[in-house]
Backbone as JSON, one array per atom type, in Angstrom:
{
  "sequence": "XXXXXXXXXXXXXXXXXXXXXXXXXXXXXXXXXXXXXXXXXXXXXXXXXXXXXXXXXXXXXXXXXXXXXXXXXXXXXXXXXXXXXXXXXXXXXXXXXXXXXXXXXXXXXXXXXXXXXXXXXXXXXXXXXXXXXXXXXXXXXXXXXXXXXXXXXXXXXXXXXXXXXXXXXXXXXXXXXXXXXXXXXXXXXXXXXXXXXXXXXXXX",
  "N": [[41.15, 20.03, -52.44], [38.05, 18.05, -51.38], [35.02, 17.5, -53.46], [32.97, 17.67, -51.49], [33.73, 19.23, -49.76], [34.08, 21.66, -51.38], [31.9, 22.52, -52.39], [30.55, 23.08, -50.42], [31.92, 25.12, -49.03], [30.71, 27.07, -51.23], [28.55, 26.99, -49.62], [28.47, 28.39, -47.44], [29.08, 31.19, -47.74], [26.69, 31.86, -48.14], [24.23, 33.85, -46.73], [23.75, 34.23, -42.59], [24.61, 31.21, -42.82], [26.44, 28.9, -41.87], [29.17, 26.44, -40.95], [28.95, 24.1, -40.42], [25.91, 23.54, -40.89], [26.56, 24.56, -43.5], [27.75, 22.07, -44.8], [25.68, 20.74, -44.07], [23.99, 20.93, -46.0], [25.16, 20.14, -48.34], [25.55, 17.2, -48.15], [22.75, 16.62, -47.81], [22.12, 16.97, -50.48], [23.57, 14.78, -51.85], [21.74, 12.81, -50.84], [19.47, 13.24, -52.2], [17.51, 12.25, -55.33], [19.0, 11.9, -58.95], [18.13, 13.53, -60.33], [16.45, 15.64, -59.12], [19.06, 16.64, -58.7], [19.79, 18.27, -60.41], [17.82, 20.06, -61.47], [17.68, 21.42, -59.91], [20.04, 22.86, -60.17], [19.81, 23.37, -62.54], [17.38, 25.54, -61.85], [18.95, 27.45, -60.59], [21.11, 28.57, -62.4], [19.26, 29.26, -64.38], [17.98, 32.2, -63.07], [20.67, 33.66, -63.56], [19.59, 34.2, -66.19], [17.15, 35.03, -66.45], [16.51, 36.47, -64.61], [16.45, 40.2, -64.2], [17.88, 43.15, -63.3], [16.12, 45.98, -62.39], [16.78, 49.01, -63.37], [16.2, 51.65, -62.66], [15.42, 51.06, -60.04], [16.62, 49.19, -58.95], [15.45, 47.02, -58.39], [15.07, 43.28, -57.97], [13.51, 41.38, -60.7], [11.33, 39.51, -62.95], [11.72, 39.7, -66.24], [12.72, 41.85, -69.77], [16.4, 42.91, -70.02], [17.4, 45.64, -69.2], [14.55, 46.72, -68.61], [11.94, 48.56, -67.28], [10.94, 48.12, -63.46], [7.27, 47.24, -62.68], [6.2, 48.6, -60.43], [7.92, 50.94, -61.05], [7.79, 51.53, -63.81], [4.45, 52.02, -63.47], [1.96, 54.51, -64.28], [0.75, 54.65, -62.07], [1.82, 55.27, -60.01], [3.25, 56.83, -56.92], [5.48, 59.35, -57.63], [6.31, 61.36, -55.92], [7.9, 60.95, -53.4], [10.09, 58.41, -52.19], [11.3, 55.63, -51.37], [13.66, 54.09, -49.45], [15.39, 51.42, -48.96], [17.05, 48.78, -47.77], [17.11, 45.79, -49.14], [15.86, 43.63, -51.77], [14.02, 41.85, -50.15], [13.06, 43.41, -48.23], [11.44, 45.22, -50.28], [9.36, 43.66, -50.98], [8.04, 42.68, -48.44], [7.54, 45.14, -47.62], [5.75, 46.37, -50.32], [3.49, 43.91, -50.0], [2.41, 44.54, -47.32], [0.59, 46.82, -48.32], [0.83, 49.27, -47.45], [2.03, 51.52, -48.73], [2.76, 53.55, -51.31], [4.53, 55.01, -53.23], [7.75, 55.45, -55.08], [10.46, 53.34, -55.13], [13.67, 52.76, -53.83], [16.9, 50.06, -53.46], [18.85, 49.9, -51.83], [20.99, 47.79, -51.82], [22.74, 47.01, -49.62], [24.22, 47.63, -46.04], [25.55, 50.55, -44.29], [29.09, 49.71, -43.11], [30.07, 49.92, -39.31], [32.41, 50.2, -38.63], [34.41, 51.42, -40.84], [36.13, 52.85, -43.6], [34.72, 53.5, -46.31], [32.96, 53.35, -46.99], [31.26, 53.88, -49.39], [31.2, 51.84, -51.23], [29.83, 49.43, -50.38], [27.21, 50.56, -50.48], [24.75, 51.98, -52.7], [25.33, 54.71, -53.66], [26.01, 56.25, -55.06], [24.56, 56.16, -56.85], [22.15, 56.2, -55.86], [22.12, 58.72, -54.98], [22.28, 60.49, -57.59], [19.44, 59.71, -58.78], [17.82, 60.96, -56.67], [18.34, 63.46, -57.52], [17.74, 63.7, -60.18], [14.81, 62.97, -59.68], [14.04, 65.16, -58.15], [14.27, 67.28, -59.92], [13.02, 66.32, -62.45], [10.03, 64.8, -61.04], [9.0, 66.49, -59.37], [10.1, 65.75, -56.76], [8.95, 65.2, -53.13], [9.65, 64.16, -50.68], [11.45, 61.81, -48.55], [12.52, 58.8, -47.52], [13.85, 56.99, -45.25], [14.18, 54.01, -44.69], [15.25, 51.7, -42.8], [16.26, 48.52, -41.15], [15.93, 48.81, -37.49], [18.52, 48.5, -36.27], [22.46, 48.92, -34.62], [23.46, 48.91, -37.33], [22.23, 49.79, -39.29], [21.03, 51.77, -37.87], [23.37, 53.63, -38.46], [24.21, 53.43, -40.74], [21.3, 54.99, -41.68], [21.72, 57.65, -40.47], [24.11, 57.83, -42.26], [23.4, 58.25, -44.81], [21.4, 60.61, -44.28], [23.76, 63.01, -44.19], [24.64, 62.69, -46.67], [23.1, 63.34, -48.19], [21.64, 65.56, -47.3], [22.74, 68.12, -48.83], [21.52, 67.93, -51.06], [18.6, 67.79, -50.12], [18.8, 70.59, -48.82], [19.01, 72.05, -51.66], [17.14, 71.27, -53.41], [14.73, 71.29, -51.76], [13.15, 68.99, -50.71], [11.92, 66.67, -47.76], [13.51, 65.1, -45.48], [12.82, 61.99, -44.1], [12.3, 59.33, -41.12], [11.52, 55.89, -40.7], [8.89, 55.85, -38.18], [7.9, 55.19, -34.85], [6.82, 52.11, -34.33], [8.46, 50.04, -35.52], [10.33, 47.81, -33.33], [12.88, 48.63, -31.18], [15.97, 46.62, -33.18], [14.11, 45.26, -34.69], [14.39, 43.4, -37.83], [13.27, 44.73, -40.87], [12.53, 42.97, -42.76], [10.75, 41.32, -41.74], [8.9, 42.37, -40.13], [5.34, 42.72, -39.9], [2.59, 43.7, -41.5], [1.16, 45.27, -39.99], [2.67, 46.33, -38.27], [4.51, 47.71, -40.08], [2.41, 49.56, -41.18], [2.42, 51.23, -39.05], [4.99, 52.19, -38.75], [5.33, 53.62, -40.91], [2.96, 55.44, -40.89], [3.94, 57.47, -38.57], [6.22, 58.28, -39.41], [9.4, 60.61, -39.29]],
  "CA": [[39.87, 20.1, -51.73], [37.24, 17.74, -52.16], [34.02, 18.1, -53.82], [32.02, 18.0, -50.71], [34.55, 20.59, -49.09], [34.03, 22.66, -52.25], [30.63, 22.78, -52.69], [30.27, 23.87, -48.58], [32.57, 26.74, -48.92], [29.73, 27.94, -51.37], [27.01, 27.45, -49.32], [28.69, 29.01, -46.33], [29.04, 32.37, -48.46], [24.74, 32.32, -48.11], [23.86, 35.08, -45.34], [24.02, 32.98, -41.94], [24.68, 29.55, -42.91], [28.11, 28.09, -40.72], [30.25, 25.46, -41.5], [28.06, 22.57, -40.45], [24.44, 23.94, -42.14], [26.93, 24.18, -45.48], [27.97, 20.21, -45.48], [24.12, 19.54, -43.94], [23.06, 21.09, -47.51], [25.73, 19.22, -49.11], [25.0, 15.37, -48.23], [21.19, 16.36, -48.2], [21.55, 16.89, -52.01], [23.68, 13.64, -52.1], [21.02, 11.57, -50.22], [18.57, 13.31, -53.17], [18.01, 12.0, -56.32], [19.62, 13.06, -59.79], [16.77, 14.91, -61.04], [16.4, 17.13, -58.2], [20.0, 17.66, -58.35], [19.69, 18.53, -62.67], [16.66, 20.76, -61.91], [18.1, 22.81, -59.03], [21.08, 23.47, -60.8], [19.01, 23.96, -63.74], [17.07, 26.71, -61.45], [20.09, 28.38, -60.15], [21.36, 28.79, -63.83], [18.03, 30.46, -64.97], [18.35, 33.53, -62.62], [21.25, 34.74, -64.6], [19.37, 34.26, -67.37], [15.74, 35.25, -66.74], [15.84, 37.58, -64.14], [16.78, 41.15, -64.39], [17.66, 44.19, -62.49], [15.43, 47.43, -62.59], [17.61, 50.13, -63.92], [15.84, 53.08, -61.94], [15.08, 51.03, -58.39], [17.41, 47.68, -58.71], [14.95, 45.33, -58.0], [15.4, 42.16, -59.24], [12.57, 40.69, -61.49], [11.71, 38.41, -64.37], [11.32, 40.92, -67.75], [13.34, 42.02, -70.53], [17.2, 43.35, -69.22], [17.2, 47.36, -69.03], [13.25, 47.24, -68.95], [11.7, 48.89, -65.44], [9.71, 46.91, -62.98], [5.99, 47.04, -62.64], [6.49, 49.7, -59.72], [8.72, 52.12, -61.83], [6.8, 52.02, -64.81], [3.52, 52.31, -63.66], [1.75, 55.64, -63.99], [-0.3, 55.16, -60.84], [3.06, 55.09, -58.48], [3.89, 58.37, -56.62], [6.79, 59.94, -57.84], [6.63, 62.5, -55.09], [7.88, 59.96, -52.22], [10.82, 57.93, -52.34], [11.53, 54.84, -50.29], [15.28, 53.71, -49.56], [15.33, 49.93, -48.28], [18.5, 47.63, -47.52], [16.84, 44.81, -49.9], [14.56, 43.07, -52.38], [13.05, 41.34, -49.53], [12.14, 44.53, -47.88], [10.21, 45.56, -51.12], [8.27, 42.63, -50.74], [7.24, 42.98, -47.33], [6.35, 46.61, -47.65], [4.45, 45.88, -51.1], [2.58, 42.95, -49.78], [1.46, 45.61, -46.55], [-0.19, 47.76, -49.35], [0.7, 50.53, -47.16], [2.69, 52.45, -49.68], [2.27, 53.38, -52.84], [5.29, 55.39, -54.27], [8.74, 55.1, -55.54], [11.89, 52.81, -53.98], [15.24, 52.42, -54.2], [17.35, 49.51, -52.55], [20.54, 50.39, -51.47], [21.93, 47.19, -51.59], [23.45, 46.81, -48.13], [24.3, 48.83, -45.15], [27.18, 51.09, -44.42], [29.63, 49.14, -42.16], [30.27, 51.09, -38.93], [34.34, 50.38, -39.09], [35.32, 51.2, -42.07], [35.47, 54.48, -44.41], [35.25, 52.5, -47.36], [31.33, 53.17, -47.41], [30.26, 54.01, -50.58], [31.51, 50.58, -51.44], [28.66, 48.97, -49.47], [25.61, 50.89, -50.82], [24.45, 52.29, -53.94], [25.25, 56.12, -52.96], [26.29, 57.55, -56.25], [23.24, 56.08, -58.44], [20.98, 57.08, -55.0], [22.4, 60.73, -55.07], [21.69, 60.76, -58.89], [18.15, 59.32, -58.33], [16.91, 61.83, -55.89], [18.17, 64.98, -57.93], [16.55, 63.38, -61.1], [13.22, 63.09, -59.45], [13.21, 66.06, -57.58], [14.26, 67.85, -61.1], [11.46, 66.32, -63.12], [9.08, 64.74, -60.76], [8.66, 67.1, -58.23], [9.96, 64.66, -55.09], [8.69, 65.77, -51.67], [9.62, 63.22, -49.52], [12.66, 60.62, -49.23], [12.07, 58.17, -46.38], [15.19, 55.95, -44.91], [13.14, 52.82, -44.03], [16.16, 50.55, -42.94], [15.68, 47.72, -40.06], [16.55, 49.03, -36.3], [19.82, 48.2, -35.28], [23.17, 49.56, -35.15], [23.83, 49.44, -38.77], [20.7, 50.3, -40.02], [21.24, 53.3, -37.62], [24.47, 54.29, -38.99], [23.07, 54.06, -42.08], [20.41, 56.1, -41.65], [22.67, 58.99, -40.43], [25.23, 58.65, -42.89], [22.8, 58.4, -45.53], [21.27, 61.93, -43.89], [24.51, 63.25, -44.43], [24.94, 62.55, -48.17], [21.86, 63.77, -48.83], [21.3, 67.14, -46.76], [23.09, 69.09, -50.13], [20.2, 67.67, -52.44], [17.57, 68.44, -49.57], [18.98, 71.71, -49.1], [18.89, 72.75, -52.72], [15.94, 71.4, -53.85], [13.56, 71.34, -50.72], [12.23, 68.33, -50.26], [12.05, 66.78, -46.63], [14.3, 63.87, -45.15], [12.36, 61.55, -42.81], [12.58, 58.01, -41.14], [10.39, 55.41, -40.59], [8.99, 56.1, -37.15], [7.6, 53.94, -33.97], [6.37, 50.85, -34.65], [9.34, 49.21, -35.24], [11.06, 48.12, -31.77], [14.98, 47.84, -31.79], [16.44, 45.29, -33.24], [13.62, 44.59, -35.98], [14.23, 43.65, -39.2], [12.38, 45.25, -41.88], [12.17, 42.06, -43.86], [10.23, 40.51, -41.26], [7.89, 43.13, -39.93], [4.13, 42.59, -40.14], [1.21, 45.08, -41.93], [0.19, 46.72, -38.94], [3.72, 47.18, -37.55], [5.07, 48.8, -41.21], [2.2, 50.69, -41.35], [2.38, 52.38, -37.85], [6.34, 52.79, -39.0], [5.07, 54.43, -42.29], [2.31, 56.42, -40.32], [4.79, 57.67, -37.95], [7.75, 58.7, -39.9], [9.91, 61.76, -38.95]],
  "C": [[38.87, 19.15, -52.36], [36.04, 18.48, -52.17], [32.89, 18.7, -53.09], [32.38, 19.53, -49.74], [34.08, 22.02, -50.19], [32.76, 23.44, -52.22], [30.37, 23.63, -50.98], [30.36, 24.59, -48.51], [31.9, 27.96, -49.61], [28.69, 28.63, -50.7], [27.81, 28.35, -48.03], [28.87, 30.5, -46.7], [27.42, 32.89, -48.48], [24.57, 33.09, -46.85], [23.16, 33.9, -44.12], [23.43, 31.59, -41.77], [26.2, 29.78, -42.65], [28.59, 26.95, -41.63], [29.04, 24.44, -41.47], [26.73, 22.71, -40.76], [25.29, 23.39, -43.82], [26.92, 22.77, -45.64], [26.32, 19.7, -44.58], [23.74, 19.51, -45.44], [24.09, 20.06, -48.47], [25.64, 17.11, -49.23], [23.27, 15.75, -47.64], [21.32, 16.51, -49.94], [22.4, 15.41, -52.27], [22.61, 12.59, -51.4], [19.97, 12.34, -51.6], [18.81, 12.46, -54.69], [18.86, 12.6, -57.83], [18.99, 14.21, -60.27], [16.87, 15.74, -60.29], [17.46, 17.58, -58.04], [19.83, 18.54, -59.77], [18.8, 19.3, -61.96], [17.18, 21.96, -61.11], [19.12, 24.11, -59.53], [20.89, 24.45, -62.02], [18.64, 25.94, -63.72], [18.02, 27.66, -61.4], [20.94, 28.95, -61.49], [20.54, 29.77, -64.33], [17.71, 31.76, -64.35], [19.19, 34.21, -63.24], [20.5, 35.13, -65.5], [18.18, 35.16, -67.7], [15.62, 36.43, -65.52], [17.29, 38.43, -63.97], [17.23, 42.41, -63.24], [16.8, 45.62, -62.74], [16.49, 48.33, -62.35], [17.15, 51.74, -62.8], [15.61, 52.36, -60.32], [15.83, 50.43, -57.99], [16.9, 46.88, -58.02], [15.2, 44.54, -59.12], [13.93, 41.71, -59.78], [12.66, 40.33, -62.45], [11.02, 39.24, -65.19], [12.9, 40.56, -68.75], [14.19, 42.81, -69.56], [16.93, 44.67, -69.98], [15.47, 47.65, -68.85], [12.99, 47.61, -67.26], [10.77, 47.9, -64.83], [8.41, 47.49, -62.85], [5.78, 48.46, -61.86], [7.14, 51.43, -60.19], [8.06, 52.38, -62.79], [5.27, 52.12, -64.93], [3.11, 53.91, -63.47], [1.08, 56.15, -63.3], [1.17, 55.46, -59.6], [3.03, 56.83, -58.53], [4.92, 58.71, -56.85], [7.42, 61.14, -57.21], [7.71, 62.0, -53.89], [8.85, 58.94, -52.85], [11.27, 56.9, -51.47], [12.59, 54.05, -50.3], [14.96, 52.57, -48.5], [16.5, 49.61, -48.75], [18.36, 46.51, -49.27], [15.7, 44.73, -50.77], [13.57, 42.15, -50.87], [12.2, 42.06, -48.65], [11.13, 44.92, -48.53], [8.94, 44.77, -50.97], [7.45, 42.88, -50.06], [6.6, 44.41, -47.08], [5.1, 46.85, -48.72], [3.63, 45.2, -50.55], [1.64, 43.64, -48.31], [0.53, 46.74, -47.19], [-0.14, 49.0, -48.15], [1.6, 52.15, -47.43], [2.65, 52.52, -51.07], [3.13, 54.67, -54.09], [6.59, 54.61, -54.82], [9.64, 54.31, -54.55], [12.85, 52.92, -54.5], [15.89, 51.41, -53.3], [18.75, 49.51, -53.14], [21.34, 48.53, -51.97], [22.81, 46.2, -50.91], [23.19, 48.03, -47.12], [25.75, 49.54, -45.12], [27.81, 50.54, -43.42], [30.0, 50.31, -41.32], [31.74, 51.23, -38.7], [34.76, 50.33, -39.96], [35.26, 52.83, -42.86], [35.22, 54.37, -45.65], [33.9, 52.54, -47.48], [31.06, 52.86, -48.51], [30.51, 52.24, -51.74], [30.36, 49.4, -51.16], [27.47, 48.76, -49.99], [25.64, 51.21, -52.33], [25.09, 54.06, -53.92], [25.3, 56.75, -54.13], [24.68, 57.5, -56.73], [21.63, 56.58, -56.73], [20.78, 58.31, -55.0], [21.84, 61.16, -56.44], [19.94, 60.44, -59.33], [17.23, 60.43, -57.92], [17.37, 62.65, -56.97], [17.73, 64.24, -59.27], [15.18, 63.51, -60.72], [13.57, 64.45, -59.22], [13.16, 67.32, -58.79], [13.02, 67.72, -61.97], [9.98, 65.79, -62.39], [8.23, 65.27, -59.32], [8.87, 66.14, -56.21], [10.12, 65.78, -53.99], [9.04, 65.6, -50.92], [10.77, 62.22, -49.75], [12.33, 60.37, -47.53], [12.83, 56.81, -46.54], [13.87, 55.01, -43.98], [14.27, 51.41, -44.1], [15.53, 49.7, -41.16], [16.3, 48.77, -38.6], [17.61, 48.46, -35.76], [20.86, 48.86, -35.8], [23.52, 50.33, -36.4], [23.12, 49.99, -39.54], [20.98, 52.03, -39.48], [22.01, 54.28, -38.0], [23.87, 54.39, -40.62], [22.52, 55.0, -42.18], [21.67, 57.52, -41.71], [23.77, 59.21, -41.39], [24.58, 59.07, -44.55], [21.85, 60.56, -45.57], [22.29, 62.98, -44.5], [24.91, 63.92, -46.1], [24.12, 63.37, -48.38], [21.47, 65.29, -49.12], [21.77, 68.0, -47.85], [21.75, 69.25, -50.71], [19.21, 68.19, -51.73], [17.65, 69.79, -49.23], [18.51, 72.9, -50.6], [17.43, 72.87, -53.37], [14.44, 71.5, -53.08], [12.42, 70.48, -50.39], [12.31, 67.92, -48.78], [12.87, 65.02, -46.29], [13.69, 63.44, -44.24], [12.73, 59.41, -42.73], [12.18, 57.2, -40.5], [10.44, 55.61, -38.66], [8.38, 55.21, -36.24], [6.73, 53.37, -34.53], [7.26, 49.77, -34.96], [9.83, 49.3, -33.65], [12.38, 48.11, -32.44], [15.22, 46.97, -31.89], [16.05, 44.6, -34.43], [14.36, 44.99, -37.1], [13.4, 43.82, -40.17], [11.36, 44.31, -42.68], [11.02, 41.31, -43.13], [8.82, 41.14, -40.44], [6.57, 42.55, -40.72], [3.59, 43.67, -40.84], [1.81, 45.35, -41.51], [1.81, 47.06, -38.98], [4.25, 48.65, -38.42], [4.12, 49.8, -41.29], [1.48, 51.8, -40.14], [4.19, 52.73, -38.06], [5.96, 54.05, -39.99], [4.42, 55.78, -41.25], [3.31, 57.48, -39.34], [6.38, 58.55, -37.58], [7.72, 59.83, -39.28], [11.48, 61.85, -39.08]]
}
């Protein structure tokens, strides 16, 4: 295989980028110069290095490894309220709506709907262990499936319900999920404010 073949088969592994996006990115970095190839590479190197995962939410950020993020260890966050998102780019977009202000967790992914092979997918164990930690020491009230609208998101949701209903059973908090304001179809990551926080307002 050559190098240009090689390098493609990476980029085509990037969430949808095709065959012919991968070799556009590949002879756009050969029409660049060396530096910008040395610096990129550079970049892409320094993520292993410099950024971390949060141990209690698994966001990624730049800290010390095992240390929590900004969100987890502050002592203004709600620890009553729990918010289960697909991604880091969800966090974003719901942080940057300032219309929440407790705990998250991101799953990860979604649960595929052909397969049984879930828990493979998501986070499920360290989510299940999550909620009955809080609701043990920090009194959690609330757990709120805030995945995008579509199929998988939906299956999600419900199988996530599923898992759960033991822990909400035992300990009595309430299972809800973000409610209108999304249409079908949206993705989370891309939602506006207002929309997230007539989803937030909304829940059930």
């Amino acid at each position: 295989m050559s190098p240009i073949d090689k390098l493609a088969q990476y980029f085509k592994e990037f969430p949808g980028i095709g065959e012919r996006q991968s070799k556009r990115f590949v002879y756009f970095l050969l029409h660049k110069n060396p530096n910008y190839v040395k610096e990129l590479g550079d970049s892409v190197l320094s993520l292993k290095n410099l950024i971390h995962q949060c141990p209690s939410c698994f966001l990624f950020f730049e800290d010390e490894r095992d240390e929590l993020c900004a969100t987890c260890s502050d002592k203004k966050t709600d620890r009553t309220s729990l918010l289960i998102i697909e991604k880091d780019a969800d966090y974003e977009n719901i942080k940057r709506s300032k219309n929440y202000s407790g705990m998250y967790f991101i799953l990860g992914g979604l649960a595929p709907i052909v397969t049984k092979d879930t828990p493979t997918f998501l986070r499920l164990k360290e989510l299940l262990n999550s909620i009955e930690t809080r609701a043990k020491h920090d009194g959690l009230k609330e757990v709120i499936i805030a995945l995008s609208l579509n199929p998988q998101g939906e299956h999600t949701d419900m199988y996530l319900r599923e898992k759960m209903s033991p822990l909400e059973e035992k300990y009595g908090f309430k299972i809800v999920s973000l409610g209108r304001g999304l249409s079908t179809g949206t993705e989370l990551e891309y939602s506006d404010s207002e929309t997230i926080k007539n989803a937030l307002k909304n829940r059930a």
